[in-house]
N, C-alpha and C positions, 0 to 999 in steps of 0.2 A: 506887534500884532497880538492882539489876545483875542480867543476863536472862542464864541460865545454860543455858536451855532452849528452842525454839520449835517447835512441831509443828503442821501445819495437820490439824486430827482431823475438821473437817467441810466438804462443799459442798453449801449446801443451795438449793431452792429450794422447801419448804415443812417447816411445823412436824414433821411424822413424819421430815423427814432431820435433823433437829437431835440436839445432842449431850445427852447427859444432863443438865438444870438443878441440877448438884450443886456446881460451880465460878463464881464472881460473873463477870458479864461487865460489858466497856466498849467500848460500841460505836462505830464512825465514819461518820459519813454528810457526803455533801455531793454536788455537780455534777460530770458527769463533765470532766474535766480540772481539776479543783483540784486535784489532787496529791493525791488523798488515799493511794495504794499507797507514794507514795514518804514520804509522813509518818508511816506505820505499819513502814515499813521502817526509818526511822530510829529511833523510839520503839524498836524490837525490836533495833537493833543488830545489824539484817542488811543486806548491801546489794541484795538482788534478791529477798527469799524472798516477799512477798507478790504475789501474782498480779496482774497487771498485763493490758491489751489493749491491742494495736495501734490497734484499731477503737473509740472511744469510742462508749460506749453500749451496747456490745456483752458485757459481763461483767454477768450478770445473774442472780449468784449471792449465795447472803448465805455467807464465809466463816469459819471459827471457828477461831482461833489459838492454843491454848494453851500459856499462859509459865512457867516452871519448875514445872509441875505443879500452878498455883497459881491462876490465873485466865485469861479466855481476852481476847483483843482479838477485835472481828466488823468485819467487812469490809462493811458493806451495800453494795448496787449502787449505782452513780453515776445519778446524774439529769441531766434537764435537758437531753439532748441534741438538738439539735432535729431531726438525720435521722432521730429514731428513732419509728416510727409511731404516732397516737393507741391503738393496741393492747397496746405495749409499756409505754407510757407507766401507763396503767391498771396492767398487771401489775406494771410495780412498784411502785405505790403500793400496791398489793394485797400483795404480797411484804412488803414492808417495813413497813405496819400490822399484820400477823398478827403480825408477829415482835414489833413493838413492844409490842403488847395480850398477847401471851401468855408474854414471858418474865420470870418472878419475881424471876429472880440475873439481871436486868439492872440495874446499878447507875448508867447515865446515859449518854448520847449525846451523841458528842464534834461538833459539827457543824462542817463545815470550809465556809469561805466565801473566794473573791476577795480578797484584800487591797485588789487595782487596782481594784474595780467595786462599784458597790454590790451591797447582795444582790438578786437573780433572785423571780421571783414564786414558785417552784418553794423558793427560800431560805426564802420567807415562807412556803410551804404547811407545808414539814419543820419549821420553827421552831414553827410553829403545832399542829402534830401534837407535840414534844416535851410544849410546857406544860402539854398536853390529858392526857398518861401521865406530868404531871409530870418529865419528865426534860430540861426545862432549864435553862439557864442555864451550860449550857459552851462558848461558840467560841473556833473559832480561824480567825484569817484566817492562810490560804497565801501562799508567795510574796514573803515580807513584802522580799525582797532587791531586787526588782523596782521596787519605791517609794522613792523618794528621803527623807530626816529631813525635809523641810519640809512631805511630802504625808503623812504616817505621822496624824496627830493631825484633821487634812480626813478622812482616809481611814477612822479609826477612828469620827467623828462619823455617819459614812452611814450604816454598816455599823450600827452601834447606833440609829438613827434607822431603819432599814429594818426593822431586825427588834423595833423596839420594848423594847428593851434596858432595864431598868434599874438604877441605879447597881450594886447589890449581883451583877449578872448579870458573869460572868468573860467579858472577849472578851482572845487573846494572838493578840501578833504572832508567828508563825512562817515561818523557811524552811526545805526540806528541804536547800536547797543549801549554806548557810554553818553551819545549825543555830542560829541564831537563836533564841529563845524553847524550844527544847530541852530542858533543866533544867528552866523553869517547869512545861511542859507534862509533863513524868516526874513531878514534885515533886506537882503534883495528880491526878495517877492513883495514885499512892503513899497521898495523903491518903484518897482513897477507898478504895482497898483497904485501908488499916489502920482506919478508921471500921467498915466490912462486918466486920472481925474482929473489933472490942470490942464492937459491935452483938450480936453470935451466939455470942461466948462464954457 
């Protein structure tokens, strides 16, 4: 995939600010501080353009990235934060089911988890909500530079034991910082989007 293009064309935080469902989307979800701004910055082959907070917890918009014209990446809000009050908390699970139930050219939800930790019950709720709109069976653990080769195969057995993984279910090691599992993780955003174009031809 080489990204020729990146435009952020929406901030939404309900379905009337969304963009027109005419272009397939692949979206990202996971905890706030996984990294997910800086793994969609690398995917995009920008180094700062996706929106970022100081304050975790605190970006609590769903954003829409479109890449040469062609498809979009979405940015869900980060979870899981624990300063952030049982109010917030609600809204965005409120936010982020509309969105999941109501977009058609949503093509799968990339879900980002700890490398270092098992997954969060918050991991297991969003996991649970994918298989529900059918849209899992894609993570990826962050971070992955952080773990050492002898904790990598420990560390991937939780992760897929937490979220009840099975064989054929994809989990990649990635990091934002060395770029790690990079390729892998372009290579199947690649497969999806060329599947969506023989599908609709």
């Amino acid at each position: 995939m080489i990204i020729k293009t990146v435009e952020l064309t929406a901030v939404a935080v309900r379905p009337q600010q969304y963009p027109e469902n005419n272009l397939p989307e692949i979206a990202f979800a996971g905890r706030s501080n996984v990294g997910k701004s800086s793994l969609i910055n690398v995917v995009m082959n920008r180094k700062r353009f996706a929106r970022t907070s100081s304050s975790p917890g605190k970006t609590q918009t769903i954003n829409f990235y479109e890449i040469n014209n062609a498809f979009r990446i979405v940015d869900l809000p980060g979870y899981g934060y624990a300063r952030v009050s049982k109010t917030e908390k609600e809204k965005w699970g409120s936010m982020v089911e509309s969105y999941l139930k109501s977009r058609d050219n949503l093509l799968k939800v990339v879900q980002l988890i700890d490398a270092r930790r098992p997954p969060t019950d918050m991991d297991i709720q969003m996991y649970d909500w994918l298989r529900h709109y059918q849209l899992d069976g894609f993570v990826v653990a962050t971070k992955a530079d952080k773990i050492s080769n002898n904790e990598k195969q420990k560390n991937i057995s939780f992760i897929r034991k937490g979220l009840q993984l099975n064989k054929e279910d994809i989990l990649l090691l990635v990091s934002s910082l060395n770029k790690q599992g990079k390729e892998e993780l372009v290579g199947l955003l690649d497969e999806l989007l060329y599947d969506e174009l023989i599908i609709n031809e």
